[in-house]
C-alpha positions in Angstrom: 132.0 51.6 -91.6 131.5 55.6 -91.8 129.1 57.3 -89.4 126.1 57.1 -92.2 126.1 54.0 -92.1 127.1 52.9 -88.7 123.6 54.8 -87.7 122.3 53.0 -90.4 123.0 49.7 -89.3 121.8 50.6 -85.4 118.6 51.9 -86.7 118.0 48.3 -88.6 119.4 46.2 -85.4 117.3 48.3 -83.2 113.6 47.5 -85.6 115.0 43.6 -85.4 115.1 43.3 -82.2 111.7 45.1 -81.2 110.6 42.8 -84.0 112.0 39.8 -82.6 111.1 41.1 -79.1 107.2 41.5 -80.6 107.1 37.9 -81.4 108.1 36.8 -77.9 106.0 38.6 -76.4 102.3 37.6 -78.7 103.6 34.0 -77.1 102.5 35.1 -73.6 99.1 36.7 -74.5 96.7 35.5 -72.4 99.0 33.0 -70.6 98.0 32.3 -67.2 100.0 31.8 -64.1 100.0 27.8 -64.3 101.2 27.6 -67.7 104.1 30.5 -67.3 105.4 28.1 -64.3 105.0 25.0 -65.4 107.2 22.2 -66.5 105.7 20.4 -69.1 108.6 18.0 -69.5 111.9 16.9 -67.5 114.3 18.2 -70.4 112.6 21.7 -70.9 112.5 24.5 -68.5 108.7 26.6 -67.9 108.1 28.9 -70.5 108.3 32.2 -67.9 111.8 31.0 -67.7 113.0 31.2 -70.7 111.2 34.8 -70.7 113.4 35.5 -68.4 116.3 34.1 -69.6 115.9 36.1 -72.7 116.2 39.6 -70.3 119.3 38.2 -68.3 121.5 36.7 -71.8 120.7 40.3 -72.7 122.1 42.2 -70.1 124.8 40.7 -69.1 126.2 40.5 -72.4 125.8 44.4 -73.7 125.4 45.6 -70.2 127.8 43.9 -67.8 130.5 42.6 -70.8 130.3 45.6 -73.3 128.9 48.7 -71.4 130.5 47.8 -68.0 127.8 48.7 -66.1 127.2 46.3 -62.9 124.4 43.4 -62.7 120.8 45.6 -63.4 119.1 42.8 -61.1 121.1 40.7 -59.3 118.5 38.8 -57.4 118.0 37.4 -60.4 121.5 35.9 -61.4 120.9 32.4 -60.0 117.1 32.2 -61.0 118.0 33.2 -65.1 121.2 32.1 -65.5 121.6 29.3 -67.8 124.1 27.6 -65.3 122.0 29.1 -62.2 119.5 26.3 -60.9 118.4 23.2 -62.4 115.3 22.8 -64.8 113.6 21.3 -62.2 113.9 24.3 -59.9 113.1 26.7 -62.3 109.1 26.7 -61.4 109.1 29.6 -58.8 109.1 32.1 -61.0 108.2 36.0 -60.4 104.7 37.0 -61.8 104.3 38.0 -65.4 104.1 41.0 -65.3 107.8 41.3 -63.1 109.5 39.6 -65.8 108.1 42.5 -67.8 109.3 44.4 -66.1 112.8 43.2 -66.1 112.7 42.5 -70.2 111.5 46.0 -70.5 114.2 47.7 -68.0 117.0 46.2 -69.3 116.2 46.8 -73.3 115.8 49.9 -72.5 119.6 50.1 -70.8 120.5 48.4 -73.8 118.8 50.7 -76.5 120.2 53.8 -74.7 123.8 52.2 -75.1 123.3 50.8 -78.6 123.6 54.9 -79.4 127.2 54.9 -78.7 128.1 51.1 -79.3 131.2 50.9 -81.4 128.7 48.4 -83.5 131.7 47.6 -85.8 133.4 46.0 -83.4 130.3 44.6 -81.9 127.9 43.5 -85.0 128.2 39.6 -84.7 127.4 39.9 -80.6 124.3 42.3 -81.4 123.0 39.5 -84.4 123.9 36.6 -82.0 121.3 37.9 -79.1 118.9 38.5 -81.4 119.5 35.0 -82.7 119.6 33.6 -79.1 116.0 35.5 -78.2 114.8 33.4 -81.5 115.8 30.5 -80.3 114.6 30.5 -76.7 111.2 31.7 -79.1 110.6 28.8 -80.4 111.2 26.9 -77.3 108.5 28.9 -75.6 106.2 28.0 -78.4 106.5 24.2 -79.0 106.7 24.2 -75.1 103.4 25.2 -74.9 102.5 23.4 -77.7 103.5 20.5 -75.9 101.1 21.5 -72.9 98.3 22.3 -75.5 98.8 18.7 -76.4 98.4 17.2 -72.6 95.1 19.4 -72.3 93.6 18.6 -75.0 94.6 14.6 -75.1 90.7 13.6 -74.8 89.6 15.7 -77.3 92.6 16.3 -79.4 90.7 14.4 -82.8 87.9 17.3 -83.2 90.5 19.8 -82.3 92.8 18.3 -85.1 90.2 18.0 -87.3 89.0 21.6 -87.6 92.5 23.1 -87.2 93.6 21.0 -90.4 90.5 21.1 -92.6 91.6 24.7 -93.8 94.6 23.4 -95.0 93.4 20.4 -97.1 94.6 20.0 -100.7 93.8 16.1 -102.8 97.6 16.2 -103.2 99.2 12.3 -102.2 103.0 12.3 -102.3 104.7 9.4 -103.7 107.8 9.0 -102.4 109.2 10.7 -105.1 113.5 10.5 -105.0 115.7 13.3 -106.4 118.9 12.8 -107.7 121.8 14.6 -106.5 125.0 14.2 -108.5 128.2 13.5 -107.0 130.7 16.4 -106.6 132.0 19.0 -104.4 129.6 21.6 -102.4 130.5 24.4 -100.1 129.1 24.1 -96.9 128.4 26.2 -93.5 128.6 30.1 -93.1 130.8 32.4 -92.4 128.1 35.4 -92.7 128.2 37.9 -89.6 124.7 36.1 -88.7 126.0 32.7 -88.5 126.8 30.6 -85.3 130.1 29.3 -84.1 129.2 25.8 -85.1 128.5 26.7 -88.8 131.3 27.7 -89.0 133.7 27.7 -90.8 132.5 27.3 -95.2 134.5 24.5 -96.3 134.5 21.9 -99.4 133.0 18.6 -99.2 132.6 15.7 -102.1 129.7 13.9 -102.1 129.1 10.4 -104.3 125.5 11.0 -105.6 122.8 9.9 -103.9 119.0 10.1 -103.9 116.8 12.4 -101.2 112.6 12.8 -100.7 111.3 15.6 -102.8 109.0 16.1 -99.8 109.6 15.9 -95.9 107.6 11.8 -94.9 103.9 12.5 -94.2 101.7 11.8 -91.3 99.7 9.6 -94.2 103.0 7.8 -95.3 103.7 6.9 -91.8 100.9 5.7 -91.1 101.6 2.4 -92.9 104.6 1.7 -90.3 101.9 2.3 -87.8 99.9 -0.1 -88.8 102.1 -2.8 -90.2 102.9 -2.9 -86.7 106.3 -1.0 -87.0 106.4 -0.1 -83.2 105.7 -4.0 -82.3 108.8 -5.9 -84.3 112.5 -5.0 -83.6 113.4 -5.7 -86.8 113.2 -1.9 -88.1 114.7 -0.3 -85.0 118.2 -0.4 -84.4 119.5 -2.5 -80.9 120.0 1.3 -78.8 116.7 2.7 -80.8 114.8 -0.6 -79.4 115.9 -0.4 -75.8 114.8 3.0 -76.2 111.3 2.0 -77.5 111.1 -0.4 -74.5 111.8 2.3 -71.9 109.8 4.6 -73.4 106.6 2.3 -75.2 104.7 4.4 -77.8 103.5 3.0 -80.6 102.9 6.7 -82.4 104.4 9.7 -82.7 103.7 12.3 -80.5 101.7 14.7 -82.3 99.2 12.4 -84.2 95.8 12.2 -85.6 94.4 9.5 -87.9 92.6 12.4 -89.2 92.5 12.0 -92.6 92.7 15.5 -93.3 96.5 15.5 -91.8 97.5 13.2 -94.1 99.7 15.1 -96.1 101.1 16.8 -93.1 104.4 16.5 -92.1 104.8 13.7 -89.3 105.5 15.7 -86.5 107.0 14.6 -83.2 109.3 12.2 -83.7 112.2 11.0 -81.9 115.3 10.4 -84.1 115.1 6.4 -82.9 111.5 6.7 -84.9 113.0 8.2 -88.1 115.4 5.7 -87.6 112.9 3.0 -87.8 111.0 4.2 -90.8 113.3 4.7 -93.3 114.6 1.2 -92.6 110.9 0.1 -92.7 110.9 1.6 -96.3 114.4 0.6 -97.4 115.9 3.5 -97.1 118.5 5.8 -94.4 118.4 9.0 -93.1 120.5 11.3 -94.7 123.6 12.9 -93.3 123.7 16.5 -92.6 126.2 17.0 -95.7 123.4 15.0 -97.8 120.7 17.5 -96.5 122.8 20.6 -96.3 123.8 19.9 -100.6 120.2 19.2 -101.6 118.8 22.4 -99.4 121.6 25.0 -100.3 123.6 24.0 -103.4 122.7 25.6 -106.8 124.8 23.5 -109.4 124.2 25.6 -112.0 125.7 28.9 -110.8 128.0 26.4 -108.7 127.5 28.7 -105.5 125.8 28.2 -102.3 122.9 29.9 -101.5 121.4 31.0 -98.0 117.9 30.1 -98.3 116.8 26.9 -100.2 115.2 29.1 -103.1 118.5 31.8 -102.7 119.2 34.5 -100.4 116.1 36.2 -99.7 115.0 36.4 -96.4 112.2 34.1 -95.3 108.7 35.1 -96.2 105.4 33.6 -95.9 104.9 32.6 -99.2 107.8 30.4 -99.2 107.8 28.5 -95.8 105.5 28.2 -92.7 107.4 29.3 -90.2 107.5 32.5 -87.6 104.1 31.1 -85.5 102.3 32.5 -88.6 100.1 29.8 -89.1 100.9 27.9 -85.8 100.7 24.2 -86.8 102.2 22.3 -89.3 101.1 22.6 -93.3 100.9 20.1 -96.1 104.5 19.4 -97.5 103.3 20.4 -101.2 102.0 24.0 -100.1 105.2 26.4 -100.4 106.1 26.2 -104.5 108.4 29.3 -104.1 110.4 27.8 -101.3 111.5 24.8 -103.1 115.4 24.2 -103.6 117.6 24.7 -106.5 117.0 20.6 -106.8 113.6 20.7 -106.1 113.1 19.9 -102.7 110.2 21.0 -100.5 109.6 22.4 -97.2 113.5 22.1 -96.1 112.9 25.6 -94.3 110.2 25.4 -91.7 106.9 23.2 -91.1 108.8 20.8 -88.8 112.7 20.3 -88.1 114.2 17.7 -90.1 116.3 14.9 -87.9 119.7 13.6 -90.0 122.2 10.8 -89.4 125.2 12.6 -88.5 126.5 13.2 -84.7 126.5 17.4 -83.7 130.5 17.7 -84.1 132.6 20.7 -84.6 133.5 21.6 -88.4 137.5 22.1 -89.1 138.8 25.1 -87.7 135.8 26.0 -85.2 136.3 28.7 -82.8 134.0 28.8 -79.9 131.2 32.2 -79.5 130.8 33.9 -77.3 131.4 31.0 -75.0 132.6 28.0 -75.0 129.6 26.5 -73.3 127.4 27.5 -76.4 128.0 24.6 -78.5 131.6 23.1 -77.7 130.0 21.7 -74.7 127.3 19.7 -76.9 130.5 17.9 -79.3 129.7 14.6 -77.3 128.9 11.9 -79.4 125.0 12.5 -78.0 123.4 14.5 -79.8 122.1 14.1 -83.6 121.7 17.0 -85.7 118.2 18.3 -87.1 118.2 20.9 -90.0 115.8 23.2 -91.9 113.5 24.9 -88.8 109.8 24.4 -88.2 106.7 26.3 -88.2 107.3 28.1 -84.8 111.2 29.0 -86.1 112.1 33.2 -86.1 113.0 34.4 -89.3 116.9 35.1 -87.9 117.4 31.6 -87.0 116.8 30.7 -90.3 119.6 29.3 -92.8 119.7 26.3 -94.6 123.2 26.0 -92.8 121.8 26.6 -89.2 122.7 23.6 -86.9 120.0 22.4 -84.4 120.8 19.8 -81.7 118.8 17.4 -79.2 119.3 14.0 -77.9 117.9 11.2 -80.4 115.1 9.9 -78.3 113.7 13.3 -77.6 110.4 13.5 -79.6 109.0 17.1 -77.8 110.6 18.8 -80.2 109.1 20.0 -83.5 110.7 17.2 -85.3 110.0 15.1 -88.8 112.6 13.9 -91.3 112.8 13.3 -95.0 114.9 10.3 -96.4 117.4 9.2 -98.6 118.9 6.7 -100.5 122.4 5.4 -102.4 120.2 4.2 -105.0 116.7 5.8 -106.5 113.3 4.3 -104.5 110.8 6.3 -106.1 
C-alpha cells in the first residue's frame, strides 16, 4: 500500500470504529446501576462487563502487543480479562461512568498510535477488534433483552402486543421448500474481515436437497405447541429429552400467542427445540454447508457472494439487524435481502441454529489466539448462522460462524428447515 492510501484506509478504520463504538454506547443510555451489574443468566456475564471487556481486548492488543506500551490500567487485568474471574464474579463492577472512562482513555491511546501504525502489516488485527466490539455488542443487547423479558414477565402480552402491531402484514407462510441442486459450492472466507474459523474457502459437493424459503414462524410453531410437542418424547431426540426434563418449558423463550406475532420469527429457541420441530414436521435441520449454499451461492455466475443478495454491505432495507428496529420482524418483510435462491431473512431477525458440530475447516490457523475459537472444536457446541436483529453490520457475512451450546435458548436464536425430498 502507498502512503495515499495507507492514510486512506486509517481514516475509514478510524470512522468504523467510532461507528461501532456509537452503537455500544446507545446500549447503555439510561442504564441504571442494577442492570449494568447484573447477571441475568449463569452462562452470560453483566452487561458493564462486557463494556469493559471491550476497553481491555482493546488495549492490550494495539497497546501492550503492537505499540509496546505497558498495561494503561492494570487494576483492571483480572476484573476484564476474559480468563480473569469467573462470570459469576464479574458483578462488582466500577460505576458507569469509570468504565467510561477507561473506554475513552484507552481509544484515545489507540487513535493517537493508529497515526503511525504500519496498518499493512496490521489490517486484519484492526478489522478483528472491531469485529470483537460487535460481538460483545450484541451480547450486551440480547442480554438485556433477556432482563427486559424477566421484568416484564406479568405484563409481557400488552407489551408484545403494541411493540408488534406496527409490524403486521396478512402475509401466512406456507412452508414453502426451495430446491437446491446438487453440485459443488465454495465455502468460507478468506477476506481480511473474516475470522479464523471461516477460514479457509474451500470446495464442497452437495446432493440436492430442499430448504424453507422463510426462517419457521412464531404462528407455525405454535401448532407443536399445542399438539402437545413439549409433552411426548416422540419428537425430541433421547439427549434433547433429558434436556427437556431438566429444564421443563413447554414454549420458547420469547413468546406471545399474540396473534399479531405470528409471522414473526420464533425466537428463543434452544437447538434441542429446533430439533424437535422439524422432526414434528417431517423434516431436519439443515447442516451448516446446506445453509451456507442456499445463503451465499449464486449458480448462475457460479461464484460466492458475501451477502445473501451479493456483496453490498448490510443496509436497512435488506435485513433487520444493527438494534435498528430492536425486536424481531415478519420473515416476508426484507424483498431486497433475499438470496440468489430465494431465501429470506438468512441475514438478521434471529440467528439461525444448524445440525453440524462447530469444528475447524481444513487448513485452519488459529487468530490471534488460539483460545478464540480452537478452544470451542469440542464436539459441544452446534453452529448458528445468518445474525439477528441486534447483529453489527461488521459481524455480518453469510459465512460468519456463531457458536453456543444446544440447550442454550437466551440467545437470539430461530432456525429454518430442510429436507432430502420437497415438503412444501
Amino acid at each position: 500500500m502507498n502512503y495515499t492510501s495507507i492514510n486512506l484506509y486509517k481514516e475509514a478504520i478510524r470512522e468504523t470504529m467510532q461507528r461501532c463504538r456509537s452503537g455500544t454506547l446507545a446500549l447503555f443510555d439510561g442504564i441504571d446501576d442494577t442492570t449494568l451489574c447484573k447477571q441475568a443468566h449463569p452462562e452470560f456475564s453483566p452487561v458493564g462487563w462486557h463494556l469493559g471487556h471491550i476497553a481491555f481486548t482493546e488495549a492490550y492488543w494495539i497497546l501492550e502487543r503492537c505499540a509496546g506500551l505497558p498495561p494503561m490500567f492494570p487494576h483492571y487485568h483480572k476484573l476484564f480479562a476474559a480468563d480473569g474471574l469467573p462470570k459469576s464474579e464479574r458483578q462488582n463492577l466500577p460505576p458507569l461512568m469509570e468504565i467510561y472512562e477507561y473506554l475513552d482513555a484507552v481509544r484515545t491511546r489507540v487513535f493517537t498510535y493508529l497515526e503511525a501504525a504500519p496498518l499493512d502489516k496490521q489490517k486484519r488485527l484492526w478489522r478483528f477488534l472491531i469485529q470483537h466490539e460487535s460481538q460483545h455488542g450484541e451480547t450486551i443487547a440480547f442480554v438485556l433483552q433477556l432482563q427486559r423479558w424477566h421484568f416484564l414477565e406479568r405484563h409481557q402480552e400488552m407489551w408484545l402486543r403494541g411493540h408488534a402491531e406496527q409490524h403486521k402484514t396478512d402475509f401466512q407462510p406456507l412452508g414453502e421448500m426451495l430446491e437446491i441442486p446438487g453440485g459443488e459450492f465454495e465455502m468460507g472466507n478468506d477476506s481480511i474481515e473474516a475470522l479464523d474459523n471461516e477460514r479457509p474457502v474451500h470446495r464442497i459437493y452437495l446432493h440436492t436437497y430442499w430448504i424453507d424459503r422463510y426462517p419457521v414462524t412464531c404462528g407455525q410453531y405454535r401448532t407443536f405447541v399445542e399438539a402437545g410437542g413439549y409433552q411426548n418424547n416422540r419428537w425430541w431426540s433421547e439427549d434433547g429429552w433429558t434436556w427437556l426434563q431438566e429444564n421443563p418449558v413447554a414454549q420458547p423463550l420469547y413468546w406471545s400467542d399474540a396473534p399479531t406475532w405470528d409471522n414473526h420469527p420464533v425466537c428463543g429457541v434452544s437447538w434441542y427445540e429446533a430439533e424437535a420441530y422439524a422432526r414434528f414436521v417431517g423434516k431436519r435441520l439443515p447442516t451448516e454447508a446446506e445453509w451456507e449454499k442456499a445463503a451465499s451461492w449464486n449458480a448462475v455466475t457460479g461464484q460466492r457472494q458475501t451477502y445473501p443478495w451479493g456483496d453490498t454491505e448490510p443496509q436497512l432495507n435488506r435485513c433487520n439487524h444493527d438494534n435498528a428496529i430492536g425486536q424481531t420482524t415478519p420473515v416476508n418483510a426484507y424483498l431486497a435481502g433475499q438470496s440468489a435462491y430465494g431465501c429470506y431473512d438468512m441475514l438478521g431477525n434471529v440467528w439461525e441454529w444448524t445440525s453440524s458440530w462447530f469444528n475447524r475447516y481444513k487448513g485452519f490457523v488459529a487468530y490471534p489466539y488460539r483460545g478464540y475459537s480452537q478452544t470451542y472444536f469440542d464436539e459441544q457446541h452446534r453452529v448458528l448462522k445468518g445474525g439477528s436483529w441486534a447483529t453489527r453490520p461488521w459481524a455480518m457475512r453469510s459465512s460468519f460462524r456463531n457458536w453456543y451450546y444446544p440447550g442454550i435458548r437466551q440467545v437470539l436464536a430461530g432456525f429454518r428447515c430442510s429436507s432430502d425430498t420437497n415438503l412444501s
